[in-house]
KERO-471229 format. One record per residue: residue number from 1; residue in three letters; x, y, z of N, C-alpha, C in turn. Coordinates in steps of 0.1 Angstrom, whole numbers, plus 5000, padded with zeros to 4 digits. Example, Ala and Ser with C-alpha at 12.3 -4.5 7.8 and 13.67 -1.06 7.14 Angstrom:
// KERO-471229
[rec 1 ala [5132 4943 5078] [5123 4955 5078] [5132 4967 5078]]
[rec 2 ser [5128 4978 5071] [5137 4989 5071] [5129 5000 5079]]
END
This chain:
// KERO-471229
[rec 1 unk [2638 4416 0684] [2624 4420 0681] [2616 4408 0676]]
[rec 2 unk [2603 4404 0685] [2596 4394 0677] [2583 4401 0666]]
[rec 3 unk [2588 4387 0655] [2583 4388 0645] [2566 4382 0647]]
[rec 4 unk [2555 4394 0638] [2543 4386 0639] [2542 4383 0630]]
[rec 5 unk [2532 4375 0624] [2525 4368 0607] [2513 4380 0613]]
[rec 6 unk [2509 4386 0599] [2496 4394 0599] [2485 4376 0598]]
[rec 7 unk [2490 4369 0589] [2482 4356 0584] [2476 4348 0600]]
[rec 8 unk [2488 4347 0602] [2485 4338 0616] [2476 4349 0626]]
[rec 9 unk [2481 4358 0629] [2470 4368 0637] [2459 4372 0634]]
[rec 10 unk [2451 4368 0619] [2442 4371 0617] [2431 4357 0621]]
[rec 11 unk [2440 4348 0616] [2430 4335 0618] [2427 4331 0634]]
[rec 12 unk [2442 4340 0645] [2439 4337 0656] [2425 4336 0665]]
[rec 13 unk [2426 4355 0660] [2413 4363 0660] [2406 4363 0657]]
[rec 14 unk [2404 4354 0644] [2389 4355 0641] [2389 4340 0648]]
[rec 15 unk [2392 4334 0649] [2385 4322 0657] [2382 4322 0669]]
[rec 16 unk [2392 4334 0678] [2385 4339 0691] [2373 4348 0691]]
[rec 17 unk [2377 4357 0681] [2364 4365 0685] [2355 4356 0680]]
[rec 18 unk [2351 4347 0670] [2339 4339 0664] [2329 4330 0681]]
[rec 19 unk [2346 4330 0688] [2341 4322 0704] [2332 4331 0709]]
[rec 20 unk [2336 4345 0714] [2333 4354 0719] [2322 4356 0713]]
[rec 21 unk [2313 4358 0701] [2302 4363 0697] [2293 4354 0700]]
[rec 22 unk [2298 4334 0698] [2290 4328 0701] [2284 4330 0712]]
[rec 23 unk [2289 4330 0721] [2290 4328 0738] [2280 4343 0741]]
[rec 24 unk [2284 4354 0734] [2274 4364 0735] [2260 4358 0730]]
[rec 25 unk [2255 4355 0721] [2243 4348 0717] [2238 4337 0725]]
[rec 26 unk [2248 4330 0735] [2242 4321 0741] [2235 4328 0754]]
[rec 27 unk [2244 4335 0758] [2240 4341 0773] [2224 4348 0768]]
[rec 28 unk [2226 4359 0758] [2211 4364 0752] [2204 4357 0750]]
[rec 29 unk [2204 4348 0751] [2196 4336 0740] [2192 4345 0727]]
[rec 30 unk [2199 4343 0721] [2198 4350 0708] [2199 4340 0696]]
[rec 31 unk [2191 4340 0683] [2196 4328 0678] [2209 4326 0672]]
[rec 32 unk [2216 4313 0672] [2230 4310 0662] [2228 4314 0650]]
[rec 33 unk [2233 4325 0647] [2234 4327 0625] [2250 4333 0630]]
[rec 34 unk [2256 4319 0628] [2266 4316 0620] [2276 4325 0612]]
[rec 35 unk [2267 4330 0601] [2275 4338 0589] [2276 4351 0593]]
[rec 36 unk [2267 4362 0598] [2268 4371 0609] [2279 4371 0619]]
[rec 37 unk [2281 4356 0626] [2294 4361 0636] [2303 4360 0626]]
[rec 38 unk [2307 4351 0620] [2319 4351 0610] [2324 4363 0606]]
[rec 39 unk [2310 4369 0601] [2317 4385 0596] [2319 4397 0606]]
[rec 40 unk [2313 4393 0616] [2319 4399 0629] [2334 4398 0637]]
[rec 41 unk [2332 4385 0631] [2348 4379 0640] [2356 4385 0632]]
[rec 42 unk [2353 4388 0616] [2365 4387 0608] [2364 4403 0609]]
[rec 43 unk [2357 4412 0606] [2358 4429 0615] [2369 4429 0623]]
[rec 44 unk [2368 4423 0635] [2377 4424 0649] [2391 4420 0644]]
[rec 45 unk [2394 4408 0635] [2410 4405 0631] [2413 4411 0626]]
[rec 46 unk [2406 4415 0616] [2410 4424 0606] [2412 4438 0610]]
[rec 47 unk [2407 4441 0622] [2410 4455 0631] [2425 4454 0638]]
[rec 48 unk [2423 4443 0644] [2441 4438 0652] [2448 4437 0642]]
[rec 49 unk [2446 4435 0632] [2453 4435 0624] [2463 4450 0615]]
[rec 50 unk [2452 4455 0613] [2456 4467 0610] [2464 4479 0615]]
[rec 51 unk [2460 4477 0632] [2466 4483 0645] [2480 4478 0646]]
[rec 52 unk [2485 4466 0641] [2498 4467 0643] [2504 4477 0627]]
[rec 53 unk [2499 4477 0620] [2506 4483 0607] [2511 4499 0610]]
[rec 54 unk [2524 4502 0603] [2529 4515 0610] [2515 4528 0605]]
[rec 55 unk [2516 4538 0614] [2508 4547 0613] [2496 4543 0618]]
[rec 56 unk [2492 4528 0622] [2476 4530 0626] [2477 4520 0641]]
[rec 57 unk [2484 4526 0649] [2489 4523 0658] [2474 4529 0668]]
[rec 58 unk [2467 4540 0663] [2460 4547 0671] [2444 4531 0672]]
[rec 59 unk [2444 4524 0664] [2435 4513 0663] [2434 4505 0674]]
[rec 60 unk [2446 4507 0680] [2447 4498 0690] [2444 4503 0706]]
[rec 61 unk [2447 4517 0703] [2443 4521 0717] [2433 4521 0728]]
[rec 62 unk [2432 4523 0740] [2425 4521 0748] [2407 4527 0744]]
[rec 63 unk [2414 4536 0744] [2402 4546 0735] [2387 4540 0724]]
[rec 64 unk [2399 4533 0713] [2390 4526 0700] [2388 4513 0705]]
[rec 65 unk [2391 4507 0711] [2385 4491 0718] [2376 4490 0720]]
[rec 66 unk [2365 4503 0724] [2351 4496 0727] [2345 4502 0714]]
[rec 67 unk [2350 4507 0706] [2345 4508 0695] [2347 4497 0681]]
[rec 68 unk [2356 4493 0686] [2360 4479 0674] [2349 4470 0680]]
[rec 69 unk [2346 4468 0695] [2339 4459 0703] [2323 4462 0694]]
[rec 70 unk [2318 4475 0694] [2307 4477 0692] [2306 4475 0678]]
[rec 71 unk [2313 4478 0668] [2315 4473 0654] [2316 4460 0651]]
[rec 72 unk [2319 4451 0661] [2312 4440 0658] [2305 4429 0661]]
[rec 73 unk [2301 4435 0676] [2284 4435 0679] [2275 4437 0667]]
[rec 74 unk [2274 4449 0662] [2264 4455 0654] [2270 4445 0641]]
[rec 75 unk [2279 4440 0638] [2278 4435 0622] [2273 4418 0629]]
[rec 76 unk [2275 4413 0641] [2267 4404 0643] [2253 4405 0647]]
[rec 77 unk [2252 4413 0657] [2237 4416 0658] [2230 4429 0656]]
[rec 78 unk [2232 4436 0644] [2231 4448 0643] [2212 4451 0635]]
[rec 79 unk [2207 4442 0633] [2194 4442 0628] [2185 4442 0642]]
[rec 80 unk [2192 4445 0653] [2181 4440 0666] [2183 4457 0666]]
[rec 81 unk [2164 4454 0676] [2167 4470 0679] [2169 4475 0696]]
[rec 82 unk [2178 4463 0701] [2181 4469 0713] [2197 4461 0713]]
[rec 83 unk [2204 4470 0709] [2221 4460 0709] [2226 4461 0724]]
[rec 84 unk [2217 4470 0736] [2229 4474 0745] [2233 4463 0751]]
[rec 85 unk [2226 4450 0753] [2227 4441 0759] [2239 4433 0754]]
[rec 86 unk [2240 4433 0739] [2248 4424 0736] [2260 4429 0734]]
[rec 87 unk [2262 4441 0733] [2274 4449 0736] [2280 4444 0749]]
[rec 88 unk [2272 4447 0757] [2278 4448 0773] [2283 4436 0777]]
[rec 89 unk [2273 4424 0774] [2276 4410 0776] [2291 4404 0767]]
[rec 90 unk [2291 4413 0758] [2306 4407 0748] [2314 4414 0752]]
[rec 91 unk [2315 4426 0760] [2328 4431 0770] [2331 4422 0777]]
[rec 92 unk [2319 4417 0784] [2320 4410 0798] [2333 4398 0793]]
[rec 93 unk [2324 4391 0783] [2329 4376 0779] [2342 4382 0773]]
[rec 94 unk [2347 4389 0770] [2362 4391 0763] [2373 4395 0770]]
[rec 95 unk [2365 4406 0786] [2377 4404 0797] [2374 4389 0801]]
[rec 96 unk [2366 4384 0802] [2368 4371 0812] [2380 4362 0800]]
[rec 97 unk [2379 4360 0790] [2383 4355 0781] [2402 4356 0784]]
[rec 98 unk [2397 4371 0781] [2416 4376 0782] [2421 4373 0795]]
[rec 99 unk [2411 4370 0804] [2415 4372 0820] [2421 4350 0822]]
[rec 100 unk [2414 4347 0811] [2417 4336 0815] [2429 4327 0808]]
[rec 101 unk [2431 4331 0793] [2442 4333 0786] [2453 4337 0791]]
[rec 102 unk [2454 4347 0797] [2465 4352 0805] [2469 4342 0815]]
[rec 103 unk [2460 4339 0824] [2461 4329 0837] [2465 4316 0826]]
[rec 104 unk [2462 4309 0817] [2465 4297 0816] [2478 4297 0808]]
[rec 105 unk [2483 4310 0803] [2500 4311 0795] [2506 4315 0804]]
[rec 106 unk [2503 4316 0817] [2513 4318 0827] [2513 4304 0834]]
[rec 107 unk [2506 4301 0835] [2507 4287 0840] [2517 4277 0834]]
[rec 108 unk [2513 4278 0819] [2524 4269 0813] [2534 4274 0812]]
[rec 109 unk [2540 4287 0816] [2554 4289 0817] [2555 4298 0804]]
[rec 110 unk [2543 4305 0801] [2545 4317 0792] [2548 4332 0797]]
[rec 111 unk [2557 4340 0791] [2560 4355 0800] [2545 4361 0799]]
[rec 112 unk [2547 4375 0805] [2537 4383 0802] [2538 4395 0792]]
[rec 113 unk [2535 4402 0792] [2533 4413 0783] [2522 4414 0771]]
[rec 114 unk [2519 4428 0762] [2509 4424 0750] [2508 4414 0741]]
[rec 115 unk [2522 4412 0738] [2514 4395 0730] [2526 4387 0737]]
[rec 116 unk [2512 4378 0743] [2518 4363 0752] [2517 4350 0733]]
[rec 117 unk [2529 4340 0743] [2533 4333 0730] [2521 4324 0737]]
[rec 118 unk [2514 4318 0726] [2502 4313 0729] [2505 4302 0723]]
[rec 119 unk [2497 4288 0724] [2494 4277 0716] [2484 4271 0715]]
[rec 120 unk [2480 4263 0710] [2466 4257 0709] [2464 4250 0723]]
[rec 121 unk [2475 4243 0731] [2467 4238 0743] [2465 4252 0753]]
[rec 122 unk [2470 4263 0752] [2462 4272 0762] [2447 4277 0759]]
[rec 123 unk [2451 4278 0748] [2432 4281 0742] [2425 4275 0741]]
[rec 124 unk [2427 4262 0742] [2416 4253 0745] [2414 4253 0762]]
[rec 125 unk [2429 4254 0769] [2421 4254 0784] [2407 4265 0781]]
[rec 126 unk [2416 4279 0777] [2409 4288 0781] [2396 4287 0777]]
[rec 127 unk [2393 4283 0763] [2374 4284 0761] [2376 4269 0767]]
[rec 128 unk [2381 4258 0773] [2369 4255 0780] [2363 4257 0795]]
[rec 129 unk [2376 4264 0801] [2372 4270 0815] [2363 4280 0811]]
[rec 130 unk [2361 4290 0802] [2353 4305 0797] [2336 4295 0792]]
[rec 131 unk [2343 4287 0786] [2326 4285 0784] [2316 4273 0791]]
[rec 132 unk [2328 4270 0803] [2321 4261 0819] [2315 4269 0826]]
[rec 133 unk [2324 4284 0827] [2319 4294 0832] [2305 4306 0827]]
[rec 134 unk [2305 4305 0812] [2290 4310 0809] [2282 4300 0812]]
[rec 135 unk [2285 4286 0811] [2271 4279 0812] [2267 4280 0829]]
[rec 136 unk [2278 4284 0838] [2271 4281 0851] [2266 4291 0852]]
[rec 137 unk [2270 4302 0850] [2270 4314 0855] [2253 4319 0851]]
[rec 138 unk [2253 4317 0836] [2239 4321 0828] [2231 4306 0828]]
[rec 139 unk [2236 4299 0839] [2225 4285 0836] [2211 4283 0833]]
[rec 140 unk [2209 4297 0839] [2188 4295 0837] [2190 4304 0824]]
[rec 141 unk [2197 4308 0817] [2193 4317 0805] [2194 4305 0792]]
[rec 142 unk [2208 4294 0796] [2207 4286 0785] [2194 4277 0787]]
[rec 143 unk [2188 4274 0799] [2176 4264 0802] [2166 4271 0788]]
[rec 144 unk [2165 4283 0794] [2153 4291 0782] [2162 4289 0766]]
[rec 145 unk [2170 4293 0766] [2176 4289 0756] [2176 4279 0751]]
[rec 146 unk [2179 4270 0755] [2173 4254 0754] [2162 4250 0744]]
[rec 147 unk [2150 4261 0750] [2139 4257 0741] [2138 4264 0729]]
[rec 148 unk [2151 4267 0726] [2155 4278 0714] [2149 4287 0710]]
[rec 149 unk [2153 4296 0706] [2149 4312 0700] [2150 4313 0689]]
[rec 150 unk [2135 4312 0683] [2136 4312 0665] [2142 4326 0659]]
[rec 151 unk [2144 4328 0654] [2145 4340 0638] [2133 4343 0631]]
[rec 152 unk [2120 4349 0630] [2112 4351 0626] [2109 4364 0616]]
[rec 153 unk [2106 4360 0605] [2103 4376 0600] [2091 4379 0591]]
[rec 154 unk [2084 4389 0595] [2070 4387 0595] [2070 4398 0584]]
[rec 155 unk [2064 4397 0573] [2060 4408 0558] [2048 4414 0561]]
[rec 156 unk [2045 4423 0559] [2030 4429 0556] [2028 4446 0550]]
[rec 157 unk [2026 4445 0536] [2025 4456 0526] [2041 4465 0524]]
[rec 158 unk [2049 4451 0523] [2058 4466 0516] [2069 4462 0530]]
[rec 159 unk [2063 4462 0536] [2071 4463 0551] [2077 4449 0559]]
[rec 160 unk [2088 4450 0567] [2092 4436 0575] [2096 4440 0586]]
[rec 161 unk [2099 4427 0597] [2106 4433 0610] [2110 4416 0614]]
[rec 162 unk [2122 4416 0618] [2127 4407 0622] [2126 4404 0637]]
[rec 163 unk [2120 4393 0646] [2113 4387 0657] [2124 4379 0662]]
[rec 164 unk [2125 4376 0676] [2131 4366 0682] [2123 4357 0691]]
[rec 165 unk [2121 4354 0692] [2107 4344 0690] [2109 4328 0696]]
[rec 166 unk [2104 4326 0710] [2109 4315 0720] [2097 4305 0719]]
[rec 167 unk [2106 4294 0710] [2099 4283 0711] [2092 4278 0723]]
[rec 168 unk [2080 4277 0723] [2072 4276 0735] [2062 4259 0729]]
[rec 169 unk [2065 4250 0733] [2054 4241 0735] [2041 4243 0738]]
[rec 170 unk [2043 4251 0749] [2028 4251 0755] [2018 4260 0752]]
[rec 171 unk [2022 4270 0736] [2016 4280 0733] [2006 4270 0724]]
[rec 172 unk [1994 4272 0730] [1981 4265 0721] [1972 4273 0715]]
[rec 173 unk [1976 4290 0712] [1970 4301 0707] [1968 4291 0694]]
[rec 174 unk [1955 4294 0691] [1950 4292 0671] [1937 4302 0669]]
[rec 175 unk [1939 4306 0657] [1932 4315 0650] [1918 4305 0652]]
[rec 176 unk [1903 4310 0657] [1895 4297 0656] [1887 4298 0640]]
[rec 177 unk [1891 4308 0630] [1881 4308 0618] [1888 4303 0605]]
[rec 178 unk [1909 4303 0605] [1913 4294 0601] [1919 4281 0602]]
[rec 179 unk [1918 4282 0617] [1927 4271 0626] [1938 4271 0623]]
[rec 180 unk [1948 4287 0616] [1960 4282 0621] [1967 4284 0631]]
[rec 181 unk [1977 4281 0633] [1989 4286 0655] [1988 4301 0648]]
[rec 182 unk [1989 4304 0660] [1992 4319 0664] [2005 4324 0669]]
[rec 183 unk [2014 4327 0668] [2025 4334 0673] [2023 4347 0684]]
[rec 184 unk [2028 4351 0695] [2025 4364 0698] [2037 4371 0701]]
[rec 185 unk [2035 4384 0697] [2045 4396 0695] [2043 4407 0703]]
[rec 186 unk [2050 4413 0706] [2047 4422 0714] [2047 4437 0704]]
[rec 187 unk [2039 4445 0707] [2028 4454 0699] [2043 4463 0695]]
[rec 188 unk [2052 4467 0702] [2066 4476 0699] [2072 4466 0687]]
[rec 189 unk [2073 4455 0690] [2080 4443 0680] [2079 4447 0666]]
[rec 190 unk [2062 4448 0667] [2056 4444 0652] [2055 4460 0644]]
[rec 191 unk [2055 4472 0651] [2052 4484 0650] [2055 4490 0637]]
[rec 192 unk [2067 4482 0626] [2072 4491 0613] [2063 4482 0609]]
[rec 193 unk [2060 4474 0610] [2045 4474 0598] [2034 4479 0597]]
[rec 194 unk [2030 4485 0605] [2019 4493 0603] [2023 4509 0605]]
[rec 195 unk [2009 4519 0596] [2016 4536 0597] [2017 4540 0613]]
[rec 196 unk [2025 4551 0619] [2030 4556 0626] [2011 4553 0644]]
[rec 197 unk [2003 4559 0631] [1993 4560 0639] [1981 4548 0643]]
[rec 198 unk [1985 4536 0633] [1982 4525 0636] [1992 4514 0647]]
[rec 199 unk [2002 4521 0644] [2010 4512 0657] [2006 4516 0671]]
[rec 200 unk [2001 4528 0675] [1999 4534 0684] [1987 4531 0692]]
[rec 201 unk [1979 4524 0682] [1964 4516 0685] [1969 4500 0690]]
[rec 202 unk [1979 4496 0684] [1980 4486 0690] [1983 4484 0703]]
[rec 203 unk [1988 4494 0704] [1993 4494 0721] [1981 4497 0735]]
[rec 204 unk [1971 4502 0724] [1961 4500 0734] [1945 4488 0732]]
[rec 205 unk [1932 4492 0737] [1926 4481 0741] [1924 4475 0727]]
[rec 206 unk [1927 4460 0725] [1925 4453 0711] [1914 4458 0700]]
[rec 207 unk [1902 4458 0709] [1887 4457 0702] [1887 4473 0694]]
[rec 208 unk [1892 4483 0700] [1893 4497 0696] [1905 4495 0677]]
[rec 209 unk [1917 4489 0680] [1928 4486 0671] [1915 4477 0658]]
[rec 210 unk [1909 4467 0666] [1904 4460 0649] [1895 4469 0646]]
[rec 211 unk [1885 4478 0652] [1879 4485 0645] [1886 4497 0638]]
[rec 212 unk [1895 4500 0636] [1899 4514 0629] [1916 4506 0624]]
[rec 213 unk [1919 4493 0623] [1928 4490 0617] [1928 4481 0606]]
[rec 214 unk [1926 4483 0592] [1925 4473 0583] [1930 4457 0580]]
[rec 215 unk [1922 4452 0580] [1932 4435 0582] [1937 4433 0595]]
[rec 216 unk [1927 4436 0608] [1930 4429 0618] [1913 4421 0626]]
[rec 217 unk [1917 4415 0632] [1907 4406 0639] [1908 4401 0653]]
[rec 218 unk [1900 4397 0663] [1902 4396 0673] [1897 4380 0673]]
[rec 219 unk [1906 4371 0686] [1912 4359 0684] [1909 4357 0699]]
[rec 220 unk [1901 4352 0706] [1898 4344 0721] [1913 4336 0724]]
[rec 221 unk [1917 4343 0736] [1925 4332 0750] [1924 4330 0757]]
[rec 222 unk [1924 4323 0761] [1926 4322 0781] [1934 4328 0792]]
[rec 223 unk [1932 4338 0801] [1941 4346 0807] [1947 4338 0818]]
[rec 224 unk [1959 4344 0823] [1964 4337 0835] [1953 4333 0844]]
[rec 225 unk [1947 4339 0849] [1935 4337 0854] [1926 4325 0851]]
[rec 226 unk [1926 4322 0838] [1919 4313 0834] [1906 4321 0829]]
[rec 227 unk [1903 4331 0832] [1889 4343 0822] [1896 4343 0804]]
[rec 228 unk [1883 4344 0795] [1885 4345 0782] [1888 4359 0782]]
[rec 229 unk [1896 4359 0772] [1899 4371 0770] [1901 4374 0752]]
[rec 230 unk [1904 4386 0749] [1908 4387 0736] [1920 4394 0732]]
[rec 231 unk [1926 4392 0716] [1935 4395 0714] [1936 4403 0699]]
[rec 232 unk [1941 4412 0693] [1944 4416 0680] [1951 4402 0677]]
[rec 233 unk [1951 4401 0658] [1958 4392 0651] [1957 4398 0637]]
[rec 234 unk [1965 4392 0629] [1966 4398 0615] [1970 4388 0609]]
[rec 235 unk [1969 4384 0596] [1975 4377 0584] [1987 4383 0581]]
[rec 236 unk [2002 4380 0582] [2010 4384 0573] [2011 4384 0563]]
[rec 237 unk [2019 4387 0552] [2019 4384 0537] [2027 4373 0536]]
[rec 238 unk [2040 4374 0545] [2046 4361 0547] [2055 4363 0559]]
[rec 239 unk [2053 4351 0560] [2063 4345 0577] [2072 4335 0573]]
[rec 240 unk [2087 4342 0574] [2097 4327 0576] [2106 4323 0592]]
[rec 241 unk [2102 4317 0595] [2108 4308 0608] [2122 4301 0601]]
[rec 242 unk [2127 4309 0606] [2145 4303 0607] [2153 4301 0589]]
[rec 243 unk [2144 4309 0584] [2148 4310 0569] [2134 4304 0562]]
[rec 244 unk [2126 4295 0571] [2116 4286 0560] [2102 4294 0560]]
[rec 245 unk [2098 4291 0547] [2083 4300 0551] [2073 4294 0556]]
[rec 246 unk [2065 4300 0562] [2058 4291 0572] [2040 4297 0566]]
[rec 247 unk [2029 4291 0562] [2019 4295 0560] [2007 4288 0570]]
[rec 248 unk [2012 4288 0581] [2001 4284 0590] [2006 4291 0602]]
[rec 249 unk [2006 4304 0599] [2005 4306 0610] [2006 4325 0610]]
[rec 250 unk [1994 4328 0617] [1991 4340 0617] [2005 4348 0629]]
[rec 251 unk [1995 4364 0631] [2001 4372 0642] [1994 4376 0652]]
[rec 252 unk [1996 4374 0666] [1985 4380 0674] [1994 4391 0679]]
[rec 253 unk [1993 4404 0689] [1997 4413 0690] [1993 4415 0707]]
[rec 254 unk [2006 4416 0713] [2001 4423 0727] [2007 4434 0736]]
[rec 255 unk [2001 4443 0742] [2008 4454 0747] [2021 4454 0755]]
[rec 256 unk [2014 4442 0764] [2025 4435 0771] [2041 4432 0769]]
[rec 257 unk [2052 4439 0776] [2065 4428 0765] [2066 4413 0774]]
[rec 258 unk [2068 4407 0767] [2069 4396 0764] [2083 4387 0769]]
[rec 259 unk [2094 4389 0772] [2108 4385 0770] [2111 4392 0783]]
[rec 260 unk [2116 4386 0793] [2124 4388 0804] [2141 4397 0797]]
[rec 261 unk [2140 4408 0802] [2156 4417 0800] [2155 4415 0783]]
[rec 262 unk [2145 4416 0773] [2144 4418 0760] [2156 4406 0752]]
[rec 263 unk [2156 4391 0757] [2165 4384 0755] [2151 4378 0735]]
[rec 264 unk [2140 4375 0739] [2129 4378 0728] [2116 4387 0731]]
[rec 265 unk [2111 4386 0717] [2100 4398 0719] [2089 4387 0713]]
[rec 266 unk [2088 4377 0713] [2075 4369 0704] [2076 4356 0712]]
[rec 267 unk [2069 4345 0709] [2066 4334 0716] [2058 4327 0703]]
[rec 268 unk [2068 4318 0701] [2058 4306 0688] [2054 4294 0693]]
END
């Protein structure tokens, strides 16, 4: 009969799944917060973990796998309001994972079965072939990625909503009566800050929303086209970019979404 360490299988785990969640965040371009996967990764060991202890054998079944899967998805990215993406994408990356683990302990002359004897030189092949393979595979997702996806969280009366928000160089929006940058959000994004029936204005023509919405104003762009155009905007109460507060810089609002497959919903 082989013997496991609960100790050693927990630290295995959480250092794989910590791989796994990262690699989910890269492919989304979603931002790195760190302390979120950690407590994600440590959910999933602490789940393997459990599943071996007599009587909770049912933990491990086929069955509760995509539910341990989605438990910690959601404790990593569970403040977003669209998880299905990052669910689906941390399946993906966890069979490829196991699928490659497997292949590189058989290679070095390890048996098969549920638990392969593993060592550090297999899992290092395996995340570096697994994460050769997300970068080719999602190559144009890390390019956008590249130009990083902030953390944004915008206040106004009482209320917040957390933004994902793709650093853009070439966004030259500014407010012209205080000259600060302008951020833009897409009008669903920003919606728990205002009541039920003022979000509903946002989503249609700007000029109609500042007239019947308190504390908004309309802000000149330039359209694809190159025609002026206009835009809703609001002062928040406060804005922090990546933890820091940021006071120069307002909210513009557009009907439009914004983010290809909802990877962000804002543009700073």
């Amino acid at each position: 009969m082989r013997t496991v360490y609960l100790d050693e299988l927990f630290c295995l785990n959480l250092a794989i799944d910590y791989f796994l969640l990262l690699g989910t965040a890269k492919v989304c371009a979603l931002p790195y917060r760190r302390g979120r996967f950690l407590a994600g990764a440590a959910l999933g060991a602490a789940w393997c973990c459990l599943a071996l202890l007599p009587g909770m054998g049912w933990l491990g079944s086929p069955a509760m796998l995509p539910a341990a899967a989605l438990a910690m998805t959601v404790a990593a990215f569970g403040d977003r309001r669209r998880i299905g993406r990052p669910f689906a994408v941390f399946l993906g990356l966890t069979a490829l994972f196991g699928g490659t683990v497997y292949a590189a302990a058989l290679l070095r002359g390890g048996g098969g079965g549920p638990l392969l004897r593993l060592d550090m030189r297999v899992l290092a092949l395996a995340f570096a072939v697994s994460w050769a393979a997300v970068s080719l595979l999602f190559r144009g997702t890390a390019k956008s990625a590249g130009r990083r996806v902030l953390e944004v969280t915008l206040e106004r009366g009482g209320r917040a909503v957390t933004l994902r928000a793709l650093e853009d160089t070439g966004n030259g929006l500014v407010d012209p009566i205080t000259g600060c940058a302008a951020l833009v959000a897409e009008a669903d994004a920003v919606a728990d800050l205002f009541a039920p029936e003022d979000a509903a204005l946002l989503r249609g023509p700007p000029a109609e929303a500042v007239l019947r919405i308190e504390g908004l104003r309309l802000i000149p762009y330039a359209g694809v086209d190159g025609s002026a155009r206009l835009m809703a905007a609001f002062r928040p109460d406060r804005v922090t970019v990546q933890g820091r507060e940021r006071k120069d810089l307002i909210a513009a609002v557009t009907p439009a979404p914004i983010g290809a497959g909802g990877m962000y919903d804002a543009v700073i």
